[in-house]
C-alpha positions in Angstrom: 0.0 0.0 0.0 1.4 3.4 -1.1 2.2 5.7 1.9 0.4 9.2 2.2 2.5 11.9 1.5 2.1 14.6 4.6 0.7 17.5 3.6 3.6 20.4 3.9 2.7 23.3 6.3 5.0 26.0 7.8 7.0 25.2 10.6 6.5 26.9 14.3 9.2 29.6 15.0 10.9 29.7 11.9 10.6 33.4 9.7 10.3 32.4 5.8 11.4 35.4 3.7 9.4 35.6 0.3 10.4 38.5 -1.7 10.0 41.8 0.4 7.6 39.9 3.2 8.8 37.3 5.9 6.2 35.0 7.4 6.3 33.5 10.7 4.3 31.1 12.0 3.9 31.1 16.2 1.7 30.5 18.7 1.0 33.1 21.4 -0.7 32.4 25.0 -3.0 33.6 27.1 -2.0 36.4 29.4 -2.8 35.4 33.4 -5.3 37.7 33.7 -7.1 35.8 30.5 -6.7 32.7 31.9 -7.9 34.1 35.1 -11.1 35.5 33.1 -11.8 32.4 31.8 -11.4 30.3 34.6 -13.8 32.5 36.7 -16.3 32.4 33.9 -16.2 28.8 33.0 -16.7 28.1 37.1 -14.1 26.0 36.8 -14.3 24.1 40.5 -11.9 25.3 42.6 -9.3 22.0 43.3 -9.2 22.2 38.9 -8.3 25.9 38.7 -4.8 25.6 39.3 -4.4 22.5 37.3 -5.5 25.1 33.9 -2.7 26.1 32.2 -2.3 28.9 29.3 -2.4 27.3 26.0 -0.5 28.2 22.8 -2.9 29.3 20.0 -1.2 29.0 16.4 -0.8 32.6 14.1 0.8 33.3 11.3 2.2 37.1 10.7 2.9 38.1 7.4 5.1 41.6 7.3 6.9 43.9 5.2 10.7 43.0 5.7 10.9 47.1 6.2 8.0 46.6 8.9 6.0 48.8 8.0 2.9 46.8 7.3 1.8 43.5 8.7 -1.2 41.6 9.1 -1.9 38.4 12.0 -4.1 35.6 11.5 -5.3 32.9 14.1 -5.5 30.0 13.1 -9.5 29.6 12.4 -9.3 31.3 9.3 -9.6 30.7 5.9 -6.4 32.9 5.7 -4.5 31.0 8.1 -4.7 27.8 6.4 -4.2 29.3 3.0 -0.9 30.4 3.9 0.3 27.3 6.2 -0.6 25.2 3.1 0.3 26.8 0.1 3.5 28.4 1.3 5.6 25.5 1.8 3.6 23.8 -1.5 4.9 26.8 -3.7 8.3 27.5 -2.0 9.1 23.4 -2.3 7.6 23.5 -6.2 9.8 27.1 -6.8 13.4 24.8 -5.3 12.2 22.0 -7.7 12.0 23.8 -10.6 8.2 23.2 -10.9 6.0 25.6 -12.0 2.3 25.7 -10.8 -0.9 26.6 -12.1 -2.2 28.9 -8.7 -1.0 30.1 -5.5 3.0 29.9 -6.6 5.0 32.5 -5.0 4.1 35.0 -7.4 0.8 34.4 -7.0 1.2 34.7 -3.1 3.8 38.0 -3.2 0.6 39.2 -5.3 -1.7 38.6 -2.6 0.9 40.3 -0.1 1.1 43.2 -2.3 -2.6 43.6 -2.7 -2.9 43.5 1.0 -0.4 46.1 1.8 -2.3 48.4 -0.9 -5.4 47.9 0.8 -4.4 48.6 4.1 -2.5 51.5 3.4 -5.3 53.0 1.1 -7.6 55.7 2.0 -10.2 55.1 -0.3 -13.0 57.7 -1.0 -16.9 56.5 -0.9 -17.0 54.9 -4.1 -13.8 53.1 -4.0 -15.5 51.2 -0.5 -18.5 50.6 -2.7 -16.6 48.8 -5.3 -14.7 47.0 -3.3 -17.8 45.8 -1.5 -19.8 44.8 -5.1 -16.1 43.2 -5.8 -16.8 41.0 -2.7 -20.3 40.4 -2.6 -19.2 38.9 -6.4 -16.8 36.6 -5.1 -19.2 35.5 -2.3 -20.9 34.6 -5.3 -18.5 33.1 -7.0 -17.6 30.7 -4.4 -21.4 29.6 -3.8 -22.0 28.7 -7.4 -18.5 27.2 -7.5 -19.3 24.7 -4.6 -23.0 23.8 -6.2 -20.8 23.2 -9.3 -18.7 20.6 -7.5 -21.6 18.4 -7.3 -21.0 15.8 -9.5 -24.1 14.2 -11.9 -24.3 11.2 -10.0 -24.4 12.7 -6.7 -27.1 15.0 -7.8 -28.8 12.2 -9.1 -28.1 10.2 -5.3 -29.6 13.7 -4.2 -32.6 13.6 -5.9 -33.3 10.1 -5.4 -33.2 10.8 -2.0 -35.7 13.4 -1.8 -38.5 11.4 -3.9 -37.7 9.0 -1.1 -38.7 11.2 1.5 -41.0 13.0 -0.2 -42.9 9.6 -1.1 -42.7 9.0 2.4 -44.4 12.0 3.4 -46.9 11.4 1.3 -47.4 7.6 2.6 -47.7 9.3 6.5 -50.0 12.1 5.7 -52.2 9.3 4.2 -51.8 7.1 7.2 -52.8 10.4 9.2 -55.7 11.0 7.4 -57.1 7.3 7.3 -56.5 6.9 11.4 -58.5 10.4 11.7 -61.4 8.9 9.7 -61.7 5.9 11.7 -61.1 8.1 14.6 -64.4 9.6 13.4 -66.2 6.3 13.2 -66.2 6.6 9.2 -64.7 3.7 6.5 -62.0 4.5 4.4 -63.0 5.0 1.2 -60.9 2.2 -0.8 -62.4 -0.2 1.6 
């Protein structure tokens, strides 16, 4: 049996420089008073209190190597795993001479770039409308894009599945209705 090939992802603690941005990948705790907050509000008994310890939550920093700009993400986003996937994918493909069809380091600096211009943009009234239009279309996108995934025969597994159901509706609302007639002291009709 062919062995699974572990899915690359940056490594804690160490800064990855690509082009003018460095990346770093940490975890950060939670200060004592935090932990103290949430020990008080999770009424926490008191013998387990002191057995809670502050735990490391995962980030990763992008920045400007000048520092200037930089932007932190935990790790529950979308972000977050974007980057701890497809940095190592496109920084391994780039040493091997590969060349990929998305998210390669140019396609990543891009997104850097396009980050730092948006942050450090002023934008009047109808520059925030059209980037909000711009979103609401890729919101878009990304709904019809995962209706599209669907494939033909699970639509059709789908479907087959809701005639079930809906035939058994059917079947119990006709149950219902001949147990309220006899209820009622009357004779179903295809009796």
């Amino acid at each position: 049996m062919e062995e699974k090939k572990e899915r690359p992802s940056l490594p804690f603690g160490k800064e990855i420089k690509i082009g003018n941005y460095k990346v770093l990948k940490f975890t950060k705790s939670l200060s004592k008073s935090q932990l103290k907050g949430l020990r008080a509000d999770a009424n926490v008994p008191t013998g387990l209190k002191k057995q809670l310890t502050r735990a490391g939550i995962p980030y990763i920093k992008v920045e400007a190597i000048s520092g200037i700009f930089a932007l932190t993400f935990c790790f529950n986003t979308q972000v977050f795993r974007w980057l701890d996937y497809c940095i190592p994918a496109a920084l391994e493909a780039q040493e091997n001479g590969e060349t990929l069809s998305q998210n390669s380091v140019a396609d990543i600096l891009h997104v850097f770039g396009m980050w730092m211009t948006d942050v450090c943009t002023t934008g009047d009234q109808k520059y925030y409308e059209d980037k909000a239009n711009a979103l609401k279309a890729l919101i878009e996108r990304q709904k019809a894009f995962a209706g599209a995934a669907e494939t033909a025969e699970e639509k059709a597994e789908d479907d087959k599945t809701l005639e079930e159901v809906k035939a058994n509706e059917e079947a119990k609302d006709k149950l219902r209705e001949m147990a309220k007639e006899l209820e009622e002291g009357g004779e179903h009709e295809g009796e």
